[in-house]
C-alpha positions as CSV (number, residue, x, y, z in Angstrom):
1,X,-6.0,-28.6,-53.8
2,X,-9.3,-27.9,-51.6
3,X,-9.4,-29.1,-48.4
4,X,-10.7,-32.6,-47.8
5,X,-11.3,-33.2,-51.1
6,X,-13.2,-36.3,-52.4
7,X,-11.5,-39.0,-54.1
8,X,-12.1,-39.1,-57.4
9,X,-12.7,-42.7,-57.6
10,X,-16.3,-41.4,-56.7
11,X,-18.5,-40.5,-58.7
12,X,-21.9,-39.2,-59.0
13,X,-22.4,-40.4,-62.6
14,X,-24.9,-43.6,-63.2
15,X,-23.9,-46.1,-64.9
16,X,-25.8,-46.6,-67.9
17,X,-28.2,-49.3,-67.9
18,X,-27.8,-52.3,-70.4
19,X,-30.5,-51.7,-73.4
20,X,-31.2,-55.3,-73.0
21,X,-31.5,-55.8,-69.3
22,X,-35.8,-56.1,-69.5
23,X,-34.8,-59.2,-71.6
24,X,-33.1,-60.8,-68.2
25,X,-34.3,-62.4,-65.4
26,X,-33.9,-59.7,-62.3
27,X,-32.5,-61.8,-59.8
28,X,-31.8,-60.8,-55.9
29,X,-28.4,-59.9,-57.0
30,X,-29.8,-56.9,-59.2
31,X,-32.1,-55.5,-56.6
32,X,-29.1,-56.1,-54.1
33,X,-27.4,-54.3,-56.6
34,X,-29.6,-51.7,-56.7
35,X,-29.5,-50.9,-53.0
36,X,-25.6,-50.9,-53.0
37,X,-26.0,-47.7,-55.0
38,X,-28.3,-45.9,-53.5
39,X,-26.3,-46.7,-50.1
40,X,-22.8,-45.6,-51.2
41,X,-24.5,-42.1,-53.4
42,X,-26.2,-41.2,-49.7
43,X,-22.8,-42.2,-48.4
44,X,-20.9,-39.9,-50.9
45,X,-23.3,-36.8,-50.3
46,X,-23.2,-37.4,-46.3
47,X,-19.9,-37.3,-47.1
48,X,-19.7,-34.0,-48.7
49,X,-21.5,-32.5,-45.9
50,X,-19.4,-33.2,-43.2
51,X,-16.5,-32.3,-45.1
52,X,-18.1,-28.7,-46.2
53,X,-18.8,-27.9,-42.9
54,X,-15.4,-28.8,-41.6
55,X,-14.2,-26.3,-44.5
56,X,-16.3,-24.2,-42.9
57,X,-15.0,-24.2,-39.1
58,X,-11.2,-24.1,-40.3
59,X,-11.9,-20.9,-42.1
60,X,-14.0,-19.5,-39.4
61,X,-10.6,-20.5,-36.8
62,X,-8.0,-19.3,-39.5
63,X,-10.1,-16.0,-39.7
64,X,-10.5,-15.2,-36.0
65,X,-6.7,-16.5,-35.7
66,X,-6.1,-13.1,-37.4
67,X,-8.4,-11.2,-35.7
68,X,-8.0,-8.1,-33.5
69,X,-7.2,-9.0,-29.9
70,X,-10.7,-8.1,-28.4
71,X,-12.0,-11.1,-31.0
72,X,-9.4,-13.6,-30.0
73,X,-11.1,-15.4,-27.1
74,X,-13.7,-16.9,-29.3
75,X,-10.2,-19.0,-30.6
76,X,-9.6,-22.2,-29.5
77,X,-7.9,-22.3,-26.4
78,X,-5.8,-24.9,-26.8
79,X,-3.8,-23.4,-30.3
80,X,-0.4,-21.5,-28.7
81,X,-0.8,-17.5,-28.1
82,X,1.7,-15.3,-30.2
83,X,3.2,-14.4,-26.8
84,X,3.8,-18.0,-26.2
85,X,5.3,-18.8,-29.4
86,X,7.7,-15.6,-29.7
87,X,8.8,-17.4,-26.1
88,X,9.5,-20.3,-27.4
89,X,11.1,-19.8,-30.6
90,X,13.2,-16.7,-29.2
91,X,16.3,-18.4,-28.8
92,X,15.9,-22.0,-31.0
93,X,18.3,-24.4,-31.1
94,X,18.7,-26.5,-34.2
95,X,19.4,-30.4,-33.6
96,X,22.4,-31.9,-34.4
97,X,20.7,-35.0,-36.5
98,X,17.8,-33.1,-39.0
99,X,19.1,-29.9,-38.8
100,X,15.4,-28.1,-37.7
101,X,15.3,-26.0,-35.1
102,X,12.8,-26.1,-31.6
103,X,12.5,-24.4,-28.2
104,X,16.0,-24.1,-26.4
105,X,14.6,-26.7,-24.0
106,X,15.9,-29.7,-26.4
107,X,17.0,-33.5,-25.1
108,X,20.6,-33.9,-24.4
109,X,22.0,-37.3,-24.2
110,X,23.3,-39.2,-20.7
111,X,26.2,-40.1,-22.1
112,X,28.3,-37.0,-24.0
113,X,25.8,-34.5,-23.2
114,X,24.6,-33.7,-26.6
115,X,21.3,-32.2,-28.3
116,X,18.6,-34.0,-30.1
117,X,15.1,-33.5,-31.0
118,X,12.2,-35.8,-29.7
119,X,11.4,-36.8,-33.8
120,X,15.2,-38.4,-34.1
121,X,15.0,-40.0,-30.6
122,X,11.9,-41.8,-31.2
123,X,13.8,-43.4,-34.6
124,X,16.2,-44.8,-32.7
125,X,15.6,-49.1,-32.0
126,X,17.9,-51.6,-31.8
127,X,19.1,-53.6,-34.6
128,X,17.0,-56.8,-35.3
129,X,18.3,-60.5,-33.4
130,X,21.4,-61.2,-35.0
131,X,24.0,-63.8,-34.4
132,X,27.5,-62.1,-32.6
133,X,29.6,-60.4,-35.4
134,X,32.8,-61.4,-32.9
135,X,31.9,-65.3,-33.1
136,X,34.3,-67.3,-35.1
137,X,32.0,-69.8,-35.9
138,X,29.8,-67.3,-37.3
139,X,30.8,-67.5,-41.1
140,X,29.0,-66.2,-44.2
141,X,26.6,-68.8,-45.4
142,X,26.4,-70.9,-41.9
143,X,22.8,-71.2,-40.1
144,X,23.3,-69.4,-36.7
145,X,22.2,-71.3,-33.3
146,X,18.8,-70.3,-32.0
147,X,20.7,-69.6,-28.5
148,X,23.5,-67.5,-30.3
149,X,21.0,-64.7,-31.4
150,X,21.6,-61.5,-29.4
151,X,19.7,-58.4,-29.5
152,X,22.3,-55.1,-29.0
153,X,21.4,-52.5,-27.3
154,X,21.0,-49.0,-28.9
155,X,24.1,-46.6,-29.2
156,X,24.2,-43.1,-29.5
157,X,24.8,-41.2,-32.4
158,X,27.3,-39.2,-31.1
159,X,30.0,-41.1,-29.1
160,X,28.9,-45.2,-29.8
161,X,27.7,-45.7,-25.9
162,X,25.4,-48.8,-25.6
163,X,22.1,-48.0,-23.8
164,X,21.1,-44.8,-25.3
165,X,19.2,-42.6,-23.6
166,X,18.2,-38.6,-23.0
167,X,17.1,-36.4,-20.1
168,X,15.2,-33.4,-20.7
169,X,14.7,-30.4,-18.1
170,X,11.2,-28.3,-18.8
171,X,11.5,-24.5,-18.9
172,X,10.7,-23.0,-15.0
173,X,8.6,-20.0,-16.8
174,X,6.6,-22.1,-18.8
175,X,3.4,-24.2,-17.6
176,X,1.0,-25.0,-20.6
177,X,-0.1,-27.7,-22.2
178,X,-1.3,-30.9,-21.0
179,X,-1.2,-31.1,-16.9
180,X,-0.1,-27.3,-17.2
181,X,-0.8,-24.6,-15.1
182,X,-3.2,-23.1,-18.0
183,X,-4.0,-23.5,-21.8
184,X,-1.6,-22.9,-24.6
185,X,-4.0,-19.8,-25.8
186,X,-4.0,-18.4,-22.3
187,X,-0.5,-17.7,-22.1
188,X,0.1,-14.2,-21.6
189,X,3.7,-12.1,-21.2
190,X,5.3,-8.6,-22.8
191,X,6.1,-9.3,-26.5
192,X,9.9,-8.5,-26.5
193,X,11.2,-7.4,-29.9
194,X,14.0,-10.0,-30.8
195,X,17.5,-8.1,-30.3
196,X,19.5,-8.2,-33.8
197,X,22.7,-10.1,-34.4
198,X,25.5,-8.9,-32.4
199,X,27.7,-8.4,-36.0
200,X,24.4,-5.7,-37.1
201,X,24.9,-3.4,-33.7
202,X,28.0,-1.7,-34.4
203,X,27.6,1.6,-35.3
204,X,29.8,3.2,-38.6
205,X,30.3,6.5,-36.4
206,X,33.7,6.7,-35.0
207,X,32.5,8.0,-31.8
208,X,30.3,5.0,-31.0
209,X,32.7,2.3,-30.8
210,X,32.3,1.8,-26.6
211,X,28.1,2.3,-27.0
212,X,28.8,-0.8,-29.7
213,X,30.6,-2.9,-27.5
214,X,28.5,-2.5,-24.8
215,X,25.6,-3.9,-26.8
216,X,27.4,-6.8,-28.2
217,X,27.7,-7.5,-24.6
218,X,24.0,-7.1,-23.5
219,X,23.2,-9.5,-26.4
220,X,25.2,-12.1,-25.8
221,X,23.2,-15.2,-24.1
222,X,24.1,-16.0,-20.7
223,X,25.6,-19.2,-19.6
224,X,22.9,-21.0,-17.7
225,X,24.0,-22.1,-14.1
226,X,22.1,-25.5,-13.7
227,X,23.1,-27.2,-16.9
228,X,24.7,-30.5,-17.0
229,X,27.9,-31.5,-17.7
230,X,28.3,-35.0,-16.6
231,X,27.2,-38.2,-18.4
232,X,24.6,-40.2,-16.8
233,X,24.2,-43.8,-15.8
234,X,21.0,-45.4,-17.9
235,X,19.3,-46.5,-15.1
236,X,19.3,-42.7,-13.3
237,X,16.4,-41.1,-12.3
238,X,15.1,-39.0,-15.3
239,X,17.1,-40.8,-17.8
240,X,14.5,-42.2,-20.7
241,X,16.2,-45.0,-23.1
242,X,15.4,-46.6,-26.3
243,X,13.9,-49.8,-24.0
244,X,12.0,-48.0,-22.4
245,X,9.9,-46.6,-25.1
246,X,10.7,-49.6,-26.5
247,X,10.3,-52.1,-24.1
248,X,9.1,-55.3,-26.8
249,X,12.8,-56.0,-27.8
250,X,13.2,-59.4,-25.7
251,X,9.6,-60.4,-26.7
252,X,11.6,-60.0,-30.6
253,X,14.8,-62.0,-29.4
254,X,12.4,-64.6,-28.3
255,X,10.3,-65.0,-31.0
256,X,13.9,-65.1,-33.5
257,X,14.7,-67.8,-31.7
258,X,11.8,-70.0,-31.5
259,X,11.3,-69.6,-35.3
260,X,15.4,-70.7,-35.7
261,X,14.9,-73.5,-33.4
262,X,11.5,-74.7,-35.4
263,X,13.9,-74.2,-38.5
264,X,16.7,-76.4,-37.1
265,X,13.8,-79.0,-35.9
266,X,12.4,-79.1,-39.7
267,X,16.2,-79.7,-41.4
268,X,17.2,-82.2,-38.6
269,X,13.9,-84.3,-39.2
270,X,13.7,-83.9,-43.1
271,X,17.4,-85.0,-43.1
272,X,16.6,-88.1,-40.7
273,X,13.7,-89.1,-43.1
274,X,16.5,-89.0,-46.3
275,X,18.5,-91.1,-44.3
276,X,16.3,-93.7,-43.6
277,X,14.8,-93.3,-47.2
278,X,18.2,-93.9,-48.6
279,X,19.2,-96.9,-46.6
280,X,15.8,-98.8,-47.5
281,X,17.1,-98.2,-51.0
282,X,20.4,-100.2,-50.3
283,X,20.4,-103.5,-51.7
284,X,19.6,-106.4,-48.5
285,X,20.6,-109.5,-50.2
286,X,22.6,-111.7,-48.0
287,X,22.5,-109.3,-45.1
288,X,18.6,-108.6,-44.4
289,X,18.7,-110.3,-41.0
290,X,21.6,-108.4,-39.7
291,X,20.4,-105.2,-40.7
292,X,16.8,-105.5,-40.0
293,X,17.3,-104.8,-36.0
294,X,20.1,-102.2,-36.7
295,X,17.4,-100.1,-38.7
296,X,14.3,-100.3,-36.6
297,X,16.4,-99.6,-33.9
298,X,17.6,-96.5,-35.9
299,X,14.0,-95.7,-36.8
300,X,13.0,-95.8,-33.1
301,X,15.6,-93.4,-31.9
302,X,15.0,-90.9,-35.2
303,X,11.2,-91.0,-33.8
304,X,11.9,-90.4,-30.5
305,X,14.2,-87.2,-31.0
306,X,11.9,-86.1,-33.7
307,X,8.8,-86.4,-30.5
308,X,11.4,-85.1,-28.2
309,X,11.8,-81.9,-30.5
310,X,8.2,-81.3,-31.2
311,X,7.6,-81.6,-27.4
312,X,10.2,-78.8,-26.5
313,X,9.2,-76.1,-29.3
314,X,5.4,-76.9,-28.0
315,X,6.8,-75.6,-24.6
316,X,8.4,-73.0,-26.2
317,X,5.6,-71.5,-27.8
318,X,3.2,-71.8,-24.9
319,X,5.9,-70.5,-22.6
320,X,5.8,-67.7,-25.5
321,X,2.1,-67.4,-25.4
322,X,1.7,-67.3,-21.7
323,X,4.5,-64.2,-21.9
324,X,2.3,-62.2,-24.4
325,X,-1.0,-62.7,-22.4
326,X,1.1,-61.5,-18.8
327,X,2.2,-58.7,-21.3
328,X,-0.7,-57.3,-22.6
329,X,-2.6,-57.6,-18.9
330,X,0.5,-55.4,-17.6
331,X,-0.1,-52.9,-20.6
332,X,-4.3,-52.9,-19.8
């Protein structure tokens, strides 16, 4: 398919006009009509334009990108060199979880010290408010209590630790990007050839078995000296957890529980008005008198938990309100 190509729900066809439109009324609906059309085929064609001459500038860029190196500075600075991406890529590490492979330079969890891309950390959350799995009261078909909802945190993927988070150390050699040293186009350094596998270097000659050894040797990577090997608290300097890119989780837990709680509010007062409904429906002969102050008095107290109730989750949401205003100043 072409590059940004139009949708074909567009079209520059007319509609044909009705052979019996002159016999109509033309109402400010057709001539509003009318100008729709012209509007949206301008729209379509200024359309088109931009689009060619984007077309246009990404073959101009993929032609320079394969240009001599004399015509490379007219490329945009900020696409990686080949010197840069040979760097990177020399010595890829694959991660553990989607099996691609990126720079050496990967994440490696606090906890069990352990590899993993930025694309699987970010997927990472916590589960959604749930009621404890370890509560005996908490049985298959019950309503859970707006105060029993819990939020867990994250765990890793490797070893099950709560609080899951990764530290990441930046290559010494390397500077570029954003708040670099210099632009990912400007990186400069002698392109290495990439050494082959240390199974493809010996030699069939019998006389070359120590020259063949000595290579397997030279390839091997070295062991780097500053690596950690220790897990990590989760509140450590340099440690990044799922809350912290994620840091909306107890604005969730309260919301769950404020729409429980309104829940529980509804059921309790729709099953104080079947009560009271049912006992009207009770016969009274012969015992009217007695039970006329035991029911108002019933009525009374169902009204006053019923304003009690609608008092407290009117609270709660402005409490709730009042938390997400504070939140979104603190994000501004």
């Amino acid at each position: 398919l072409p590059l940004h190509s139009i949708e074909t729900a567009f079209s520059d066809q007319e509609e044909e006009d009705d052979i019996d439109n002159h016999k109509i009324h033309k109402s400010a609906n057709y001539y509003r009509r009318q100008e729709q059309k012209l509007n949206l085929k301008a729209l379509i064609e200024r359309v088109k334009n931009i689009q060619k001459d984007e077309e246009n500038r990404f073959f101009e860029q993929k032609l320079l990108a394969k240009a001599p190196a004399e015509e490379m500075s007219r490329v945009s600075p900020e696409l990686p060199s080949k010197s840069l991406l040979l760097r990177l890529y020399r010595d890829a590490t694959e991660c553990p979880i989607c099996f691609l492979y990126y720079p050496r330079n990967l994440n490696v969890s606090r906890c069990c010290v352990q590899p993993i891309c930025t694309e699987c950390f970010v997927q990472i959350k916590r589960l959604d408010p749930h009621s404890p799995h370890d509560d005996p009261s908490n049985q298959q078909g019950s309503e859970a209590l707006p105060h029993t909802l819990i939020s867990e945190a994250a765990s890793c993927p490797y070893c099950a630790l709560p609080d899951f988070g990764v530290t990441y150390d930046a290559p010494i050699d390397i500077n570029t990007g954003i708040g670099g040293s210099m632009k990912a186009g400007q990186f400069t350094g002698p392109i290495e050839s990439i050494p082959e596998d240390s199974e493809a270097v010996i030699s069939s000659s019998p006389g070359s078995n120590e020259f063949a050894v000595q290579e397997m040797v030279a390839v091997k990577k070295p062991v780097s000296a500053g690596k950690r090997r220790k897990s990590l608290a989760a509140d450590a300097a340099g440690v990044i957890t799922i809350d912290i890119i994620r840091p909306d989780w107890e604005q969730k837990l309260t919301s769950a529980r404020n729409k429980l709680a309104r829940k529980a509010a509804t059921a309790s007062a729709i099953h104080a008005s079947n009560l009271l409904i049912q006992g009207d429906e009770e016969p009274r002969q012969g015992r009217r008198r007695a039970t006329t102050n035991g029911s108002s008095s019933h009525l009374r107290s169902a009204e006053e938990r019923m304003i009690e109730e609608a008092l407290r989750l009117s609270l709660l949401d402005e409490e709730e309100r009042q938390r997400k205003a504070e939140f979104e100043e603190r994000k501004k």
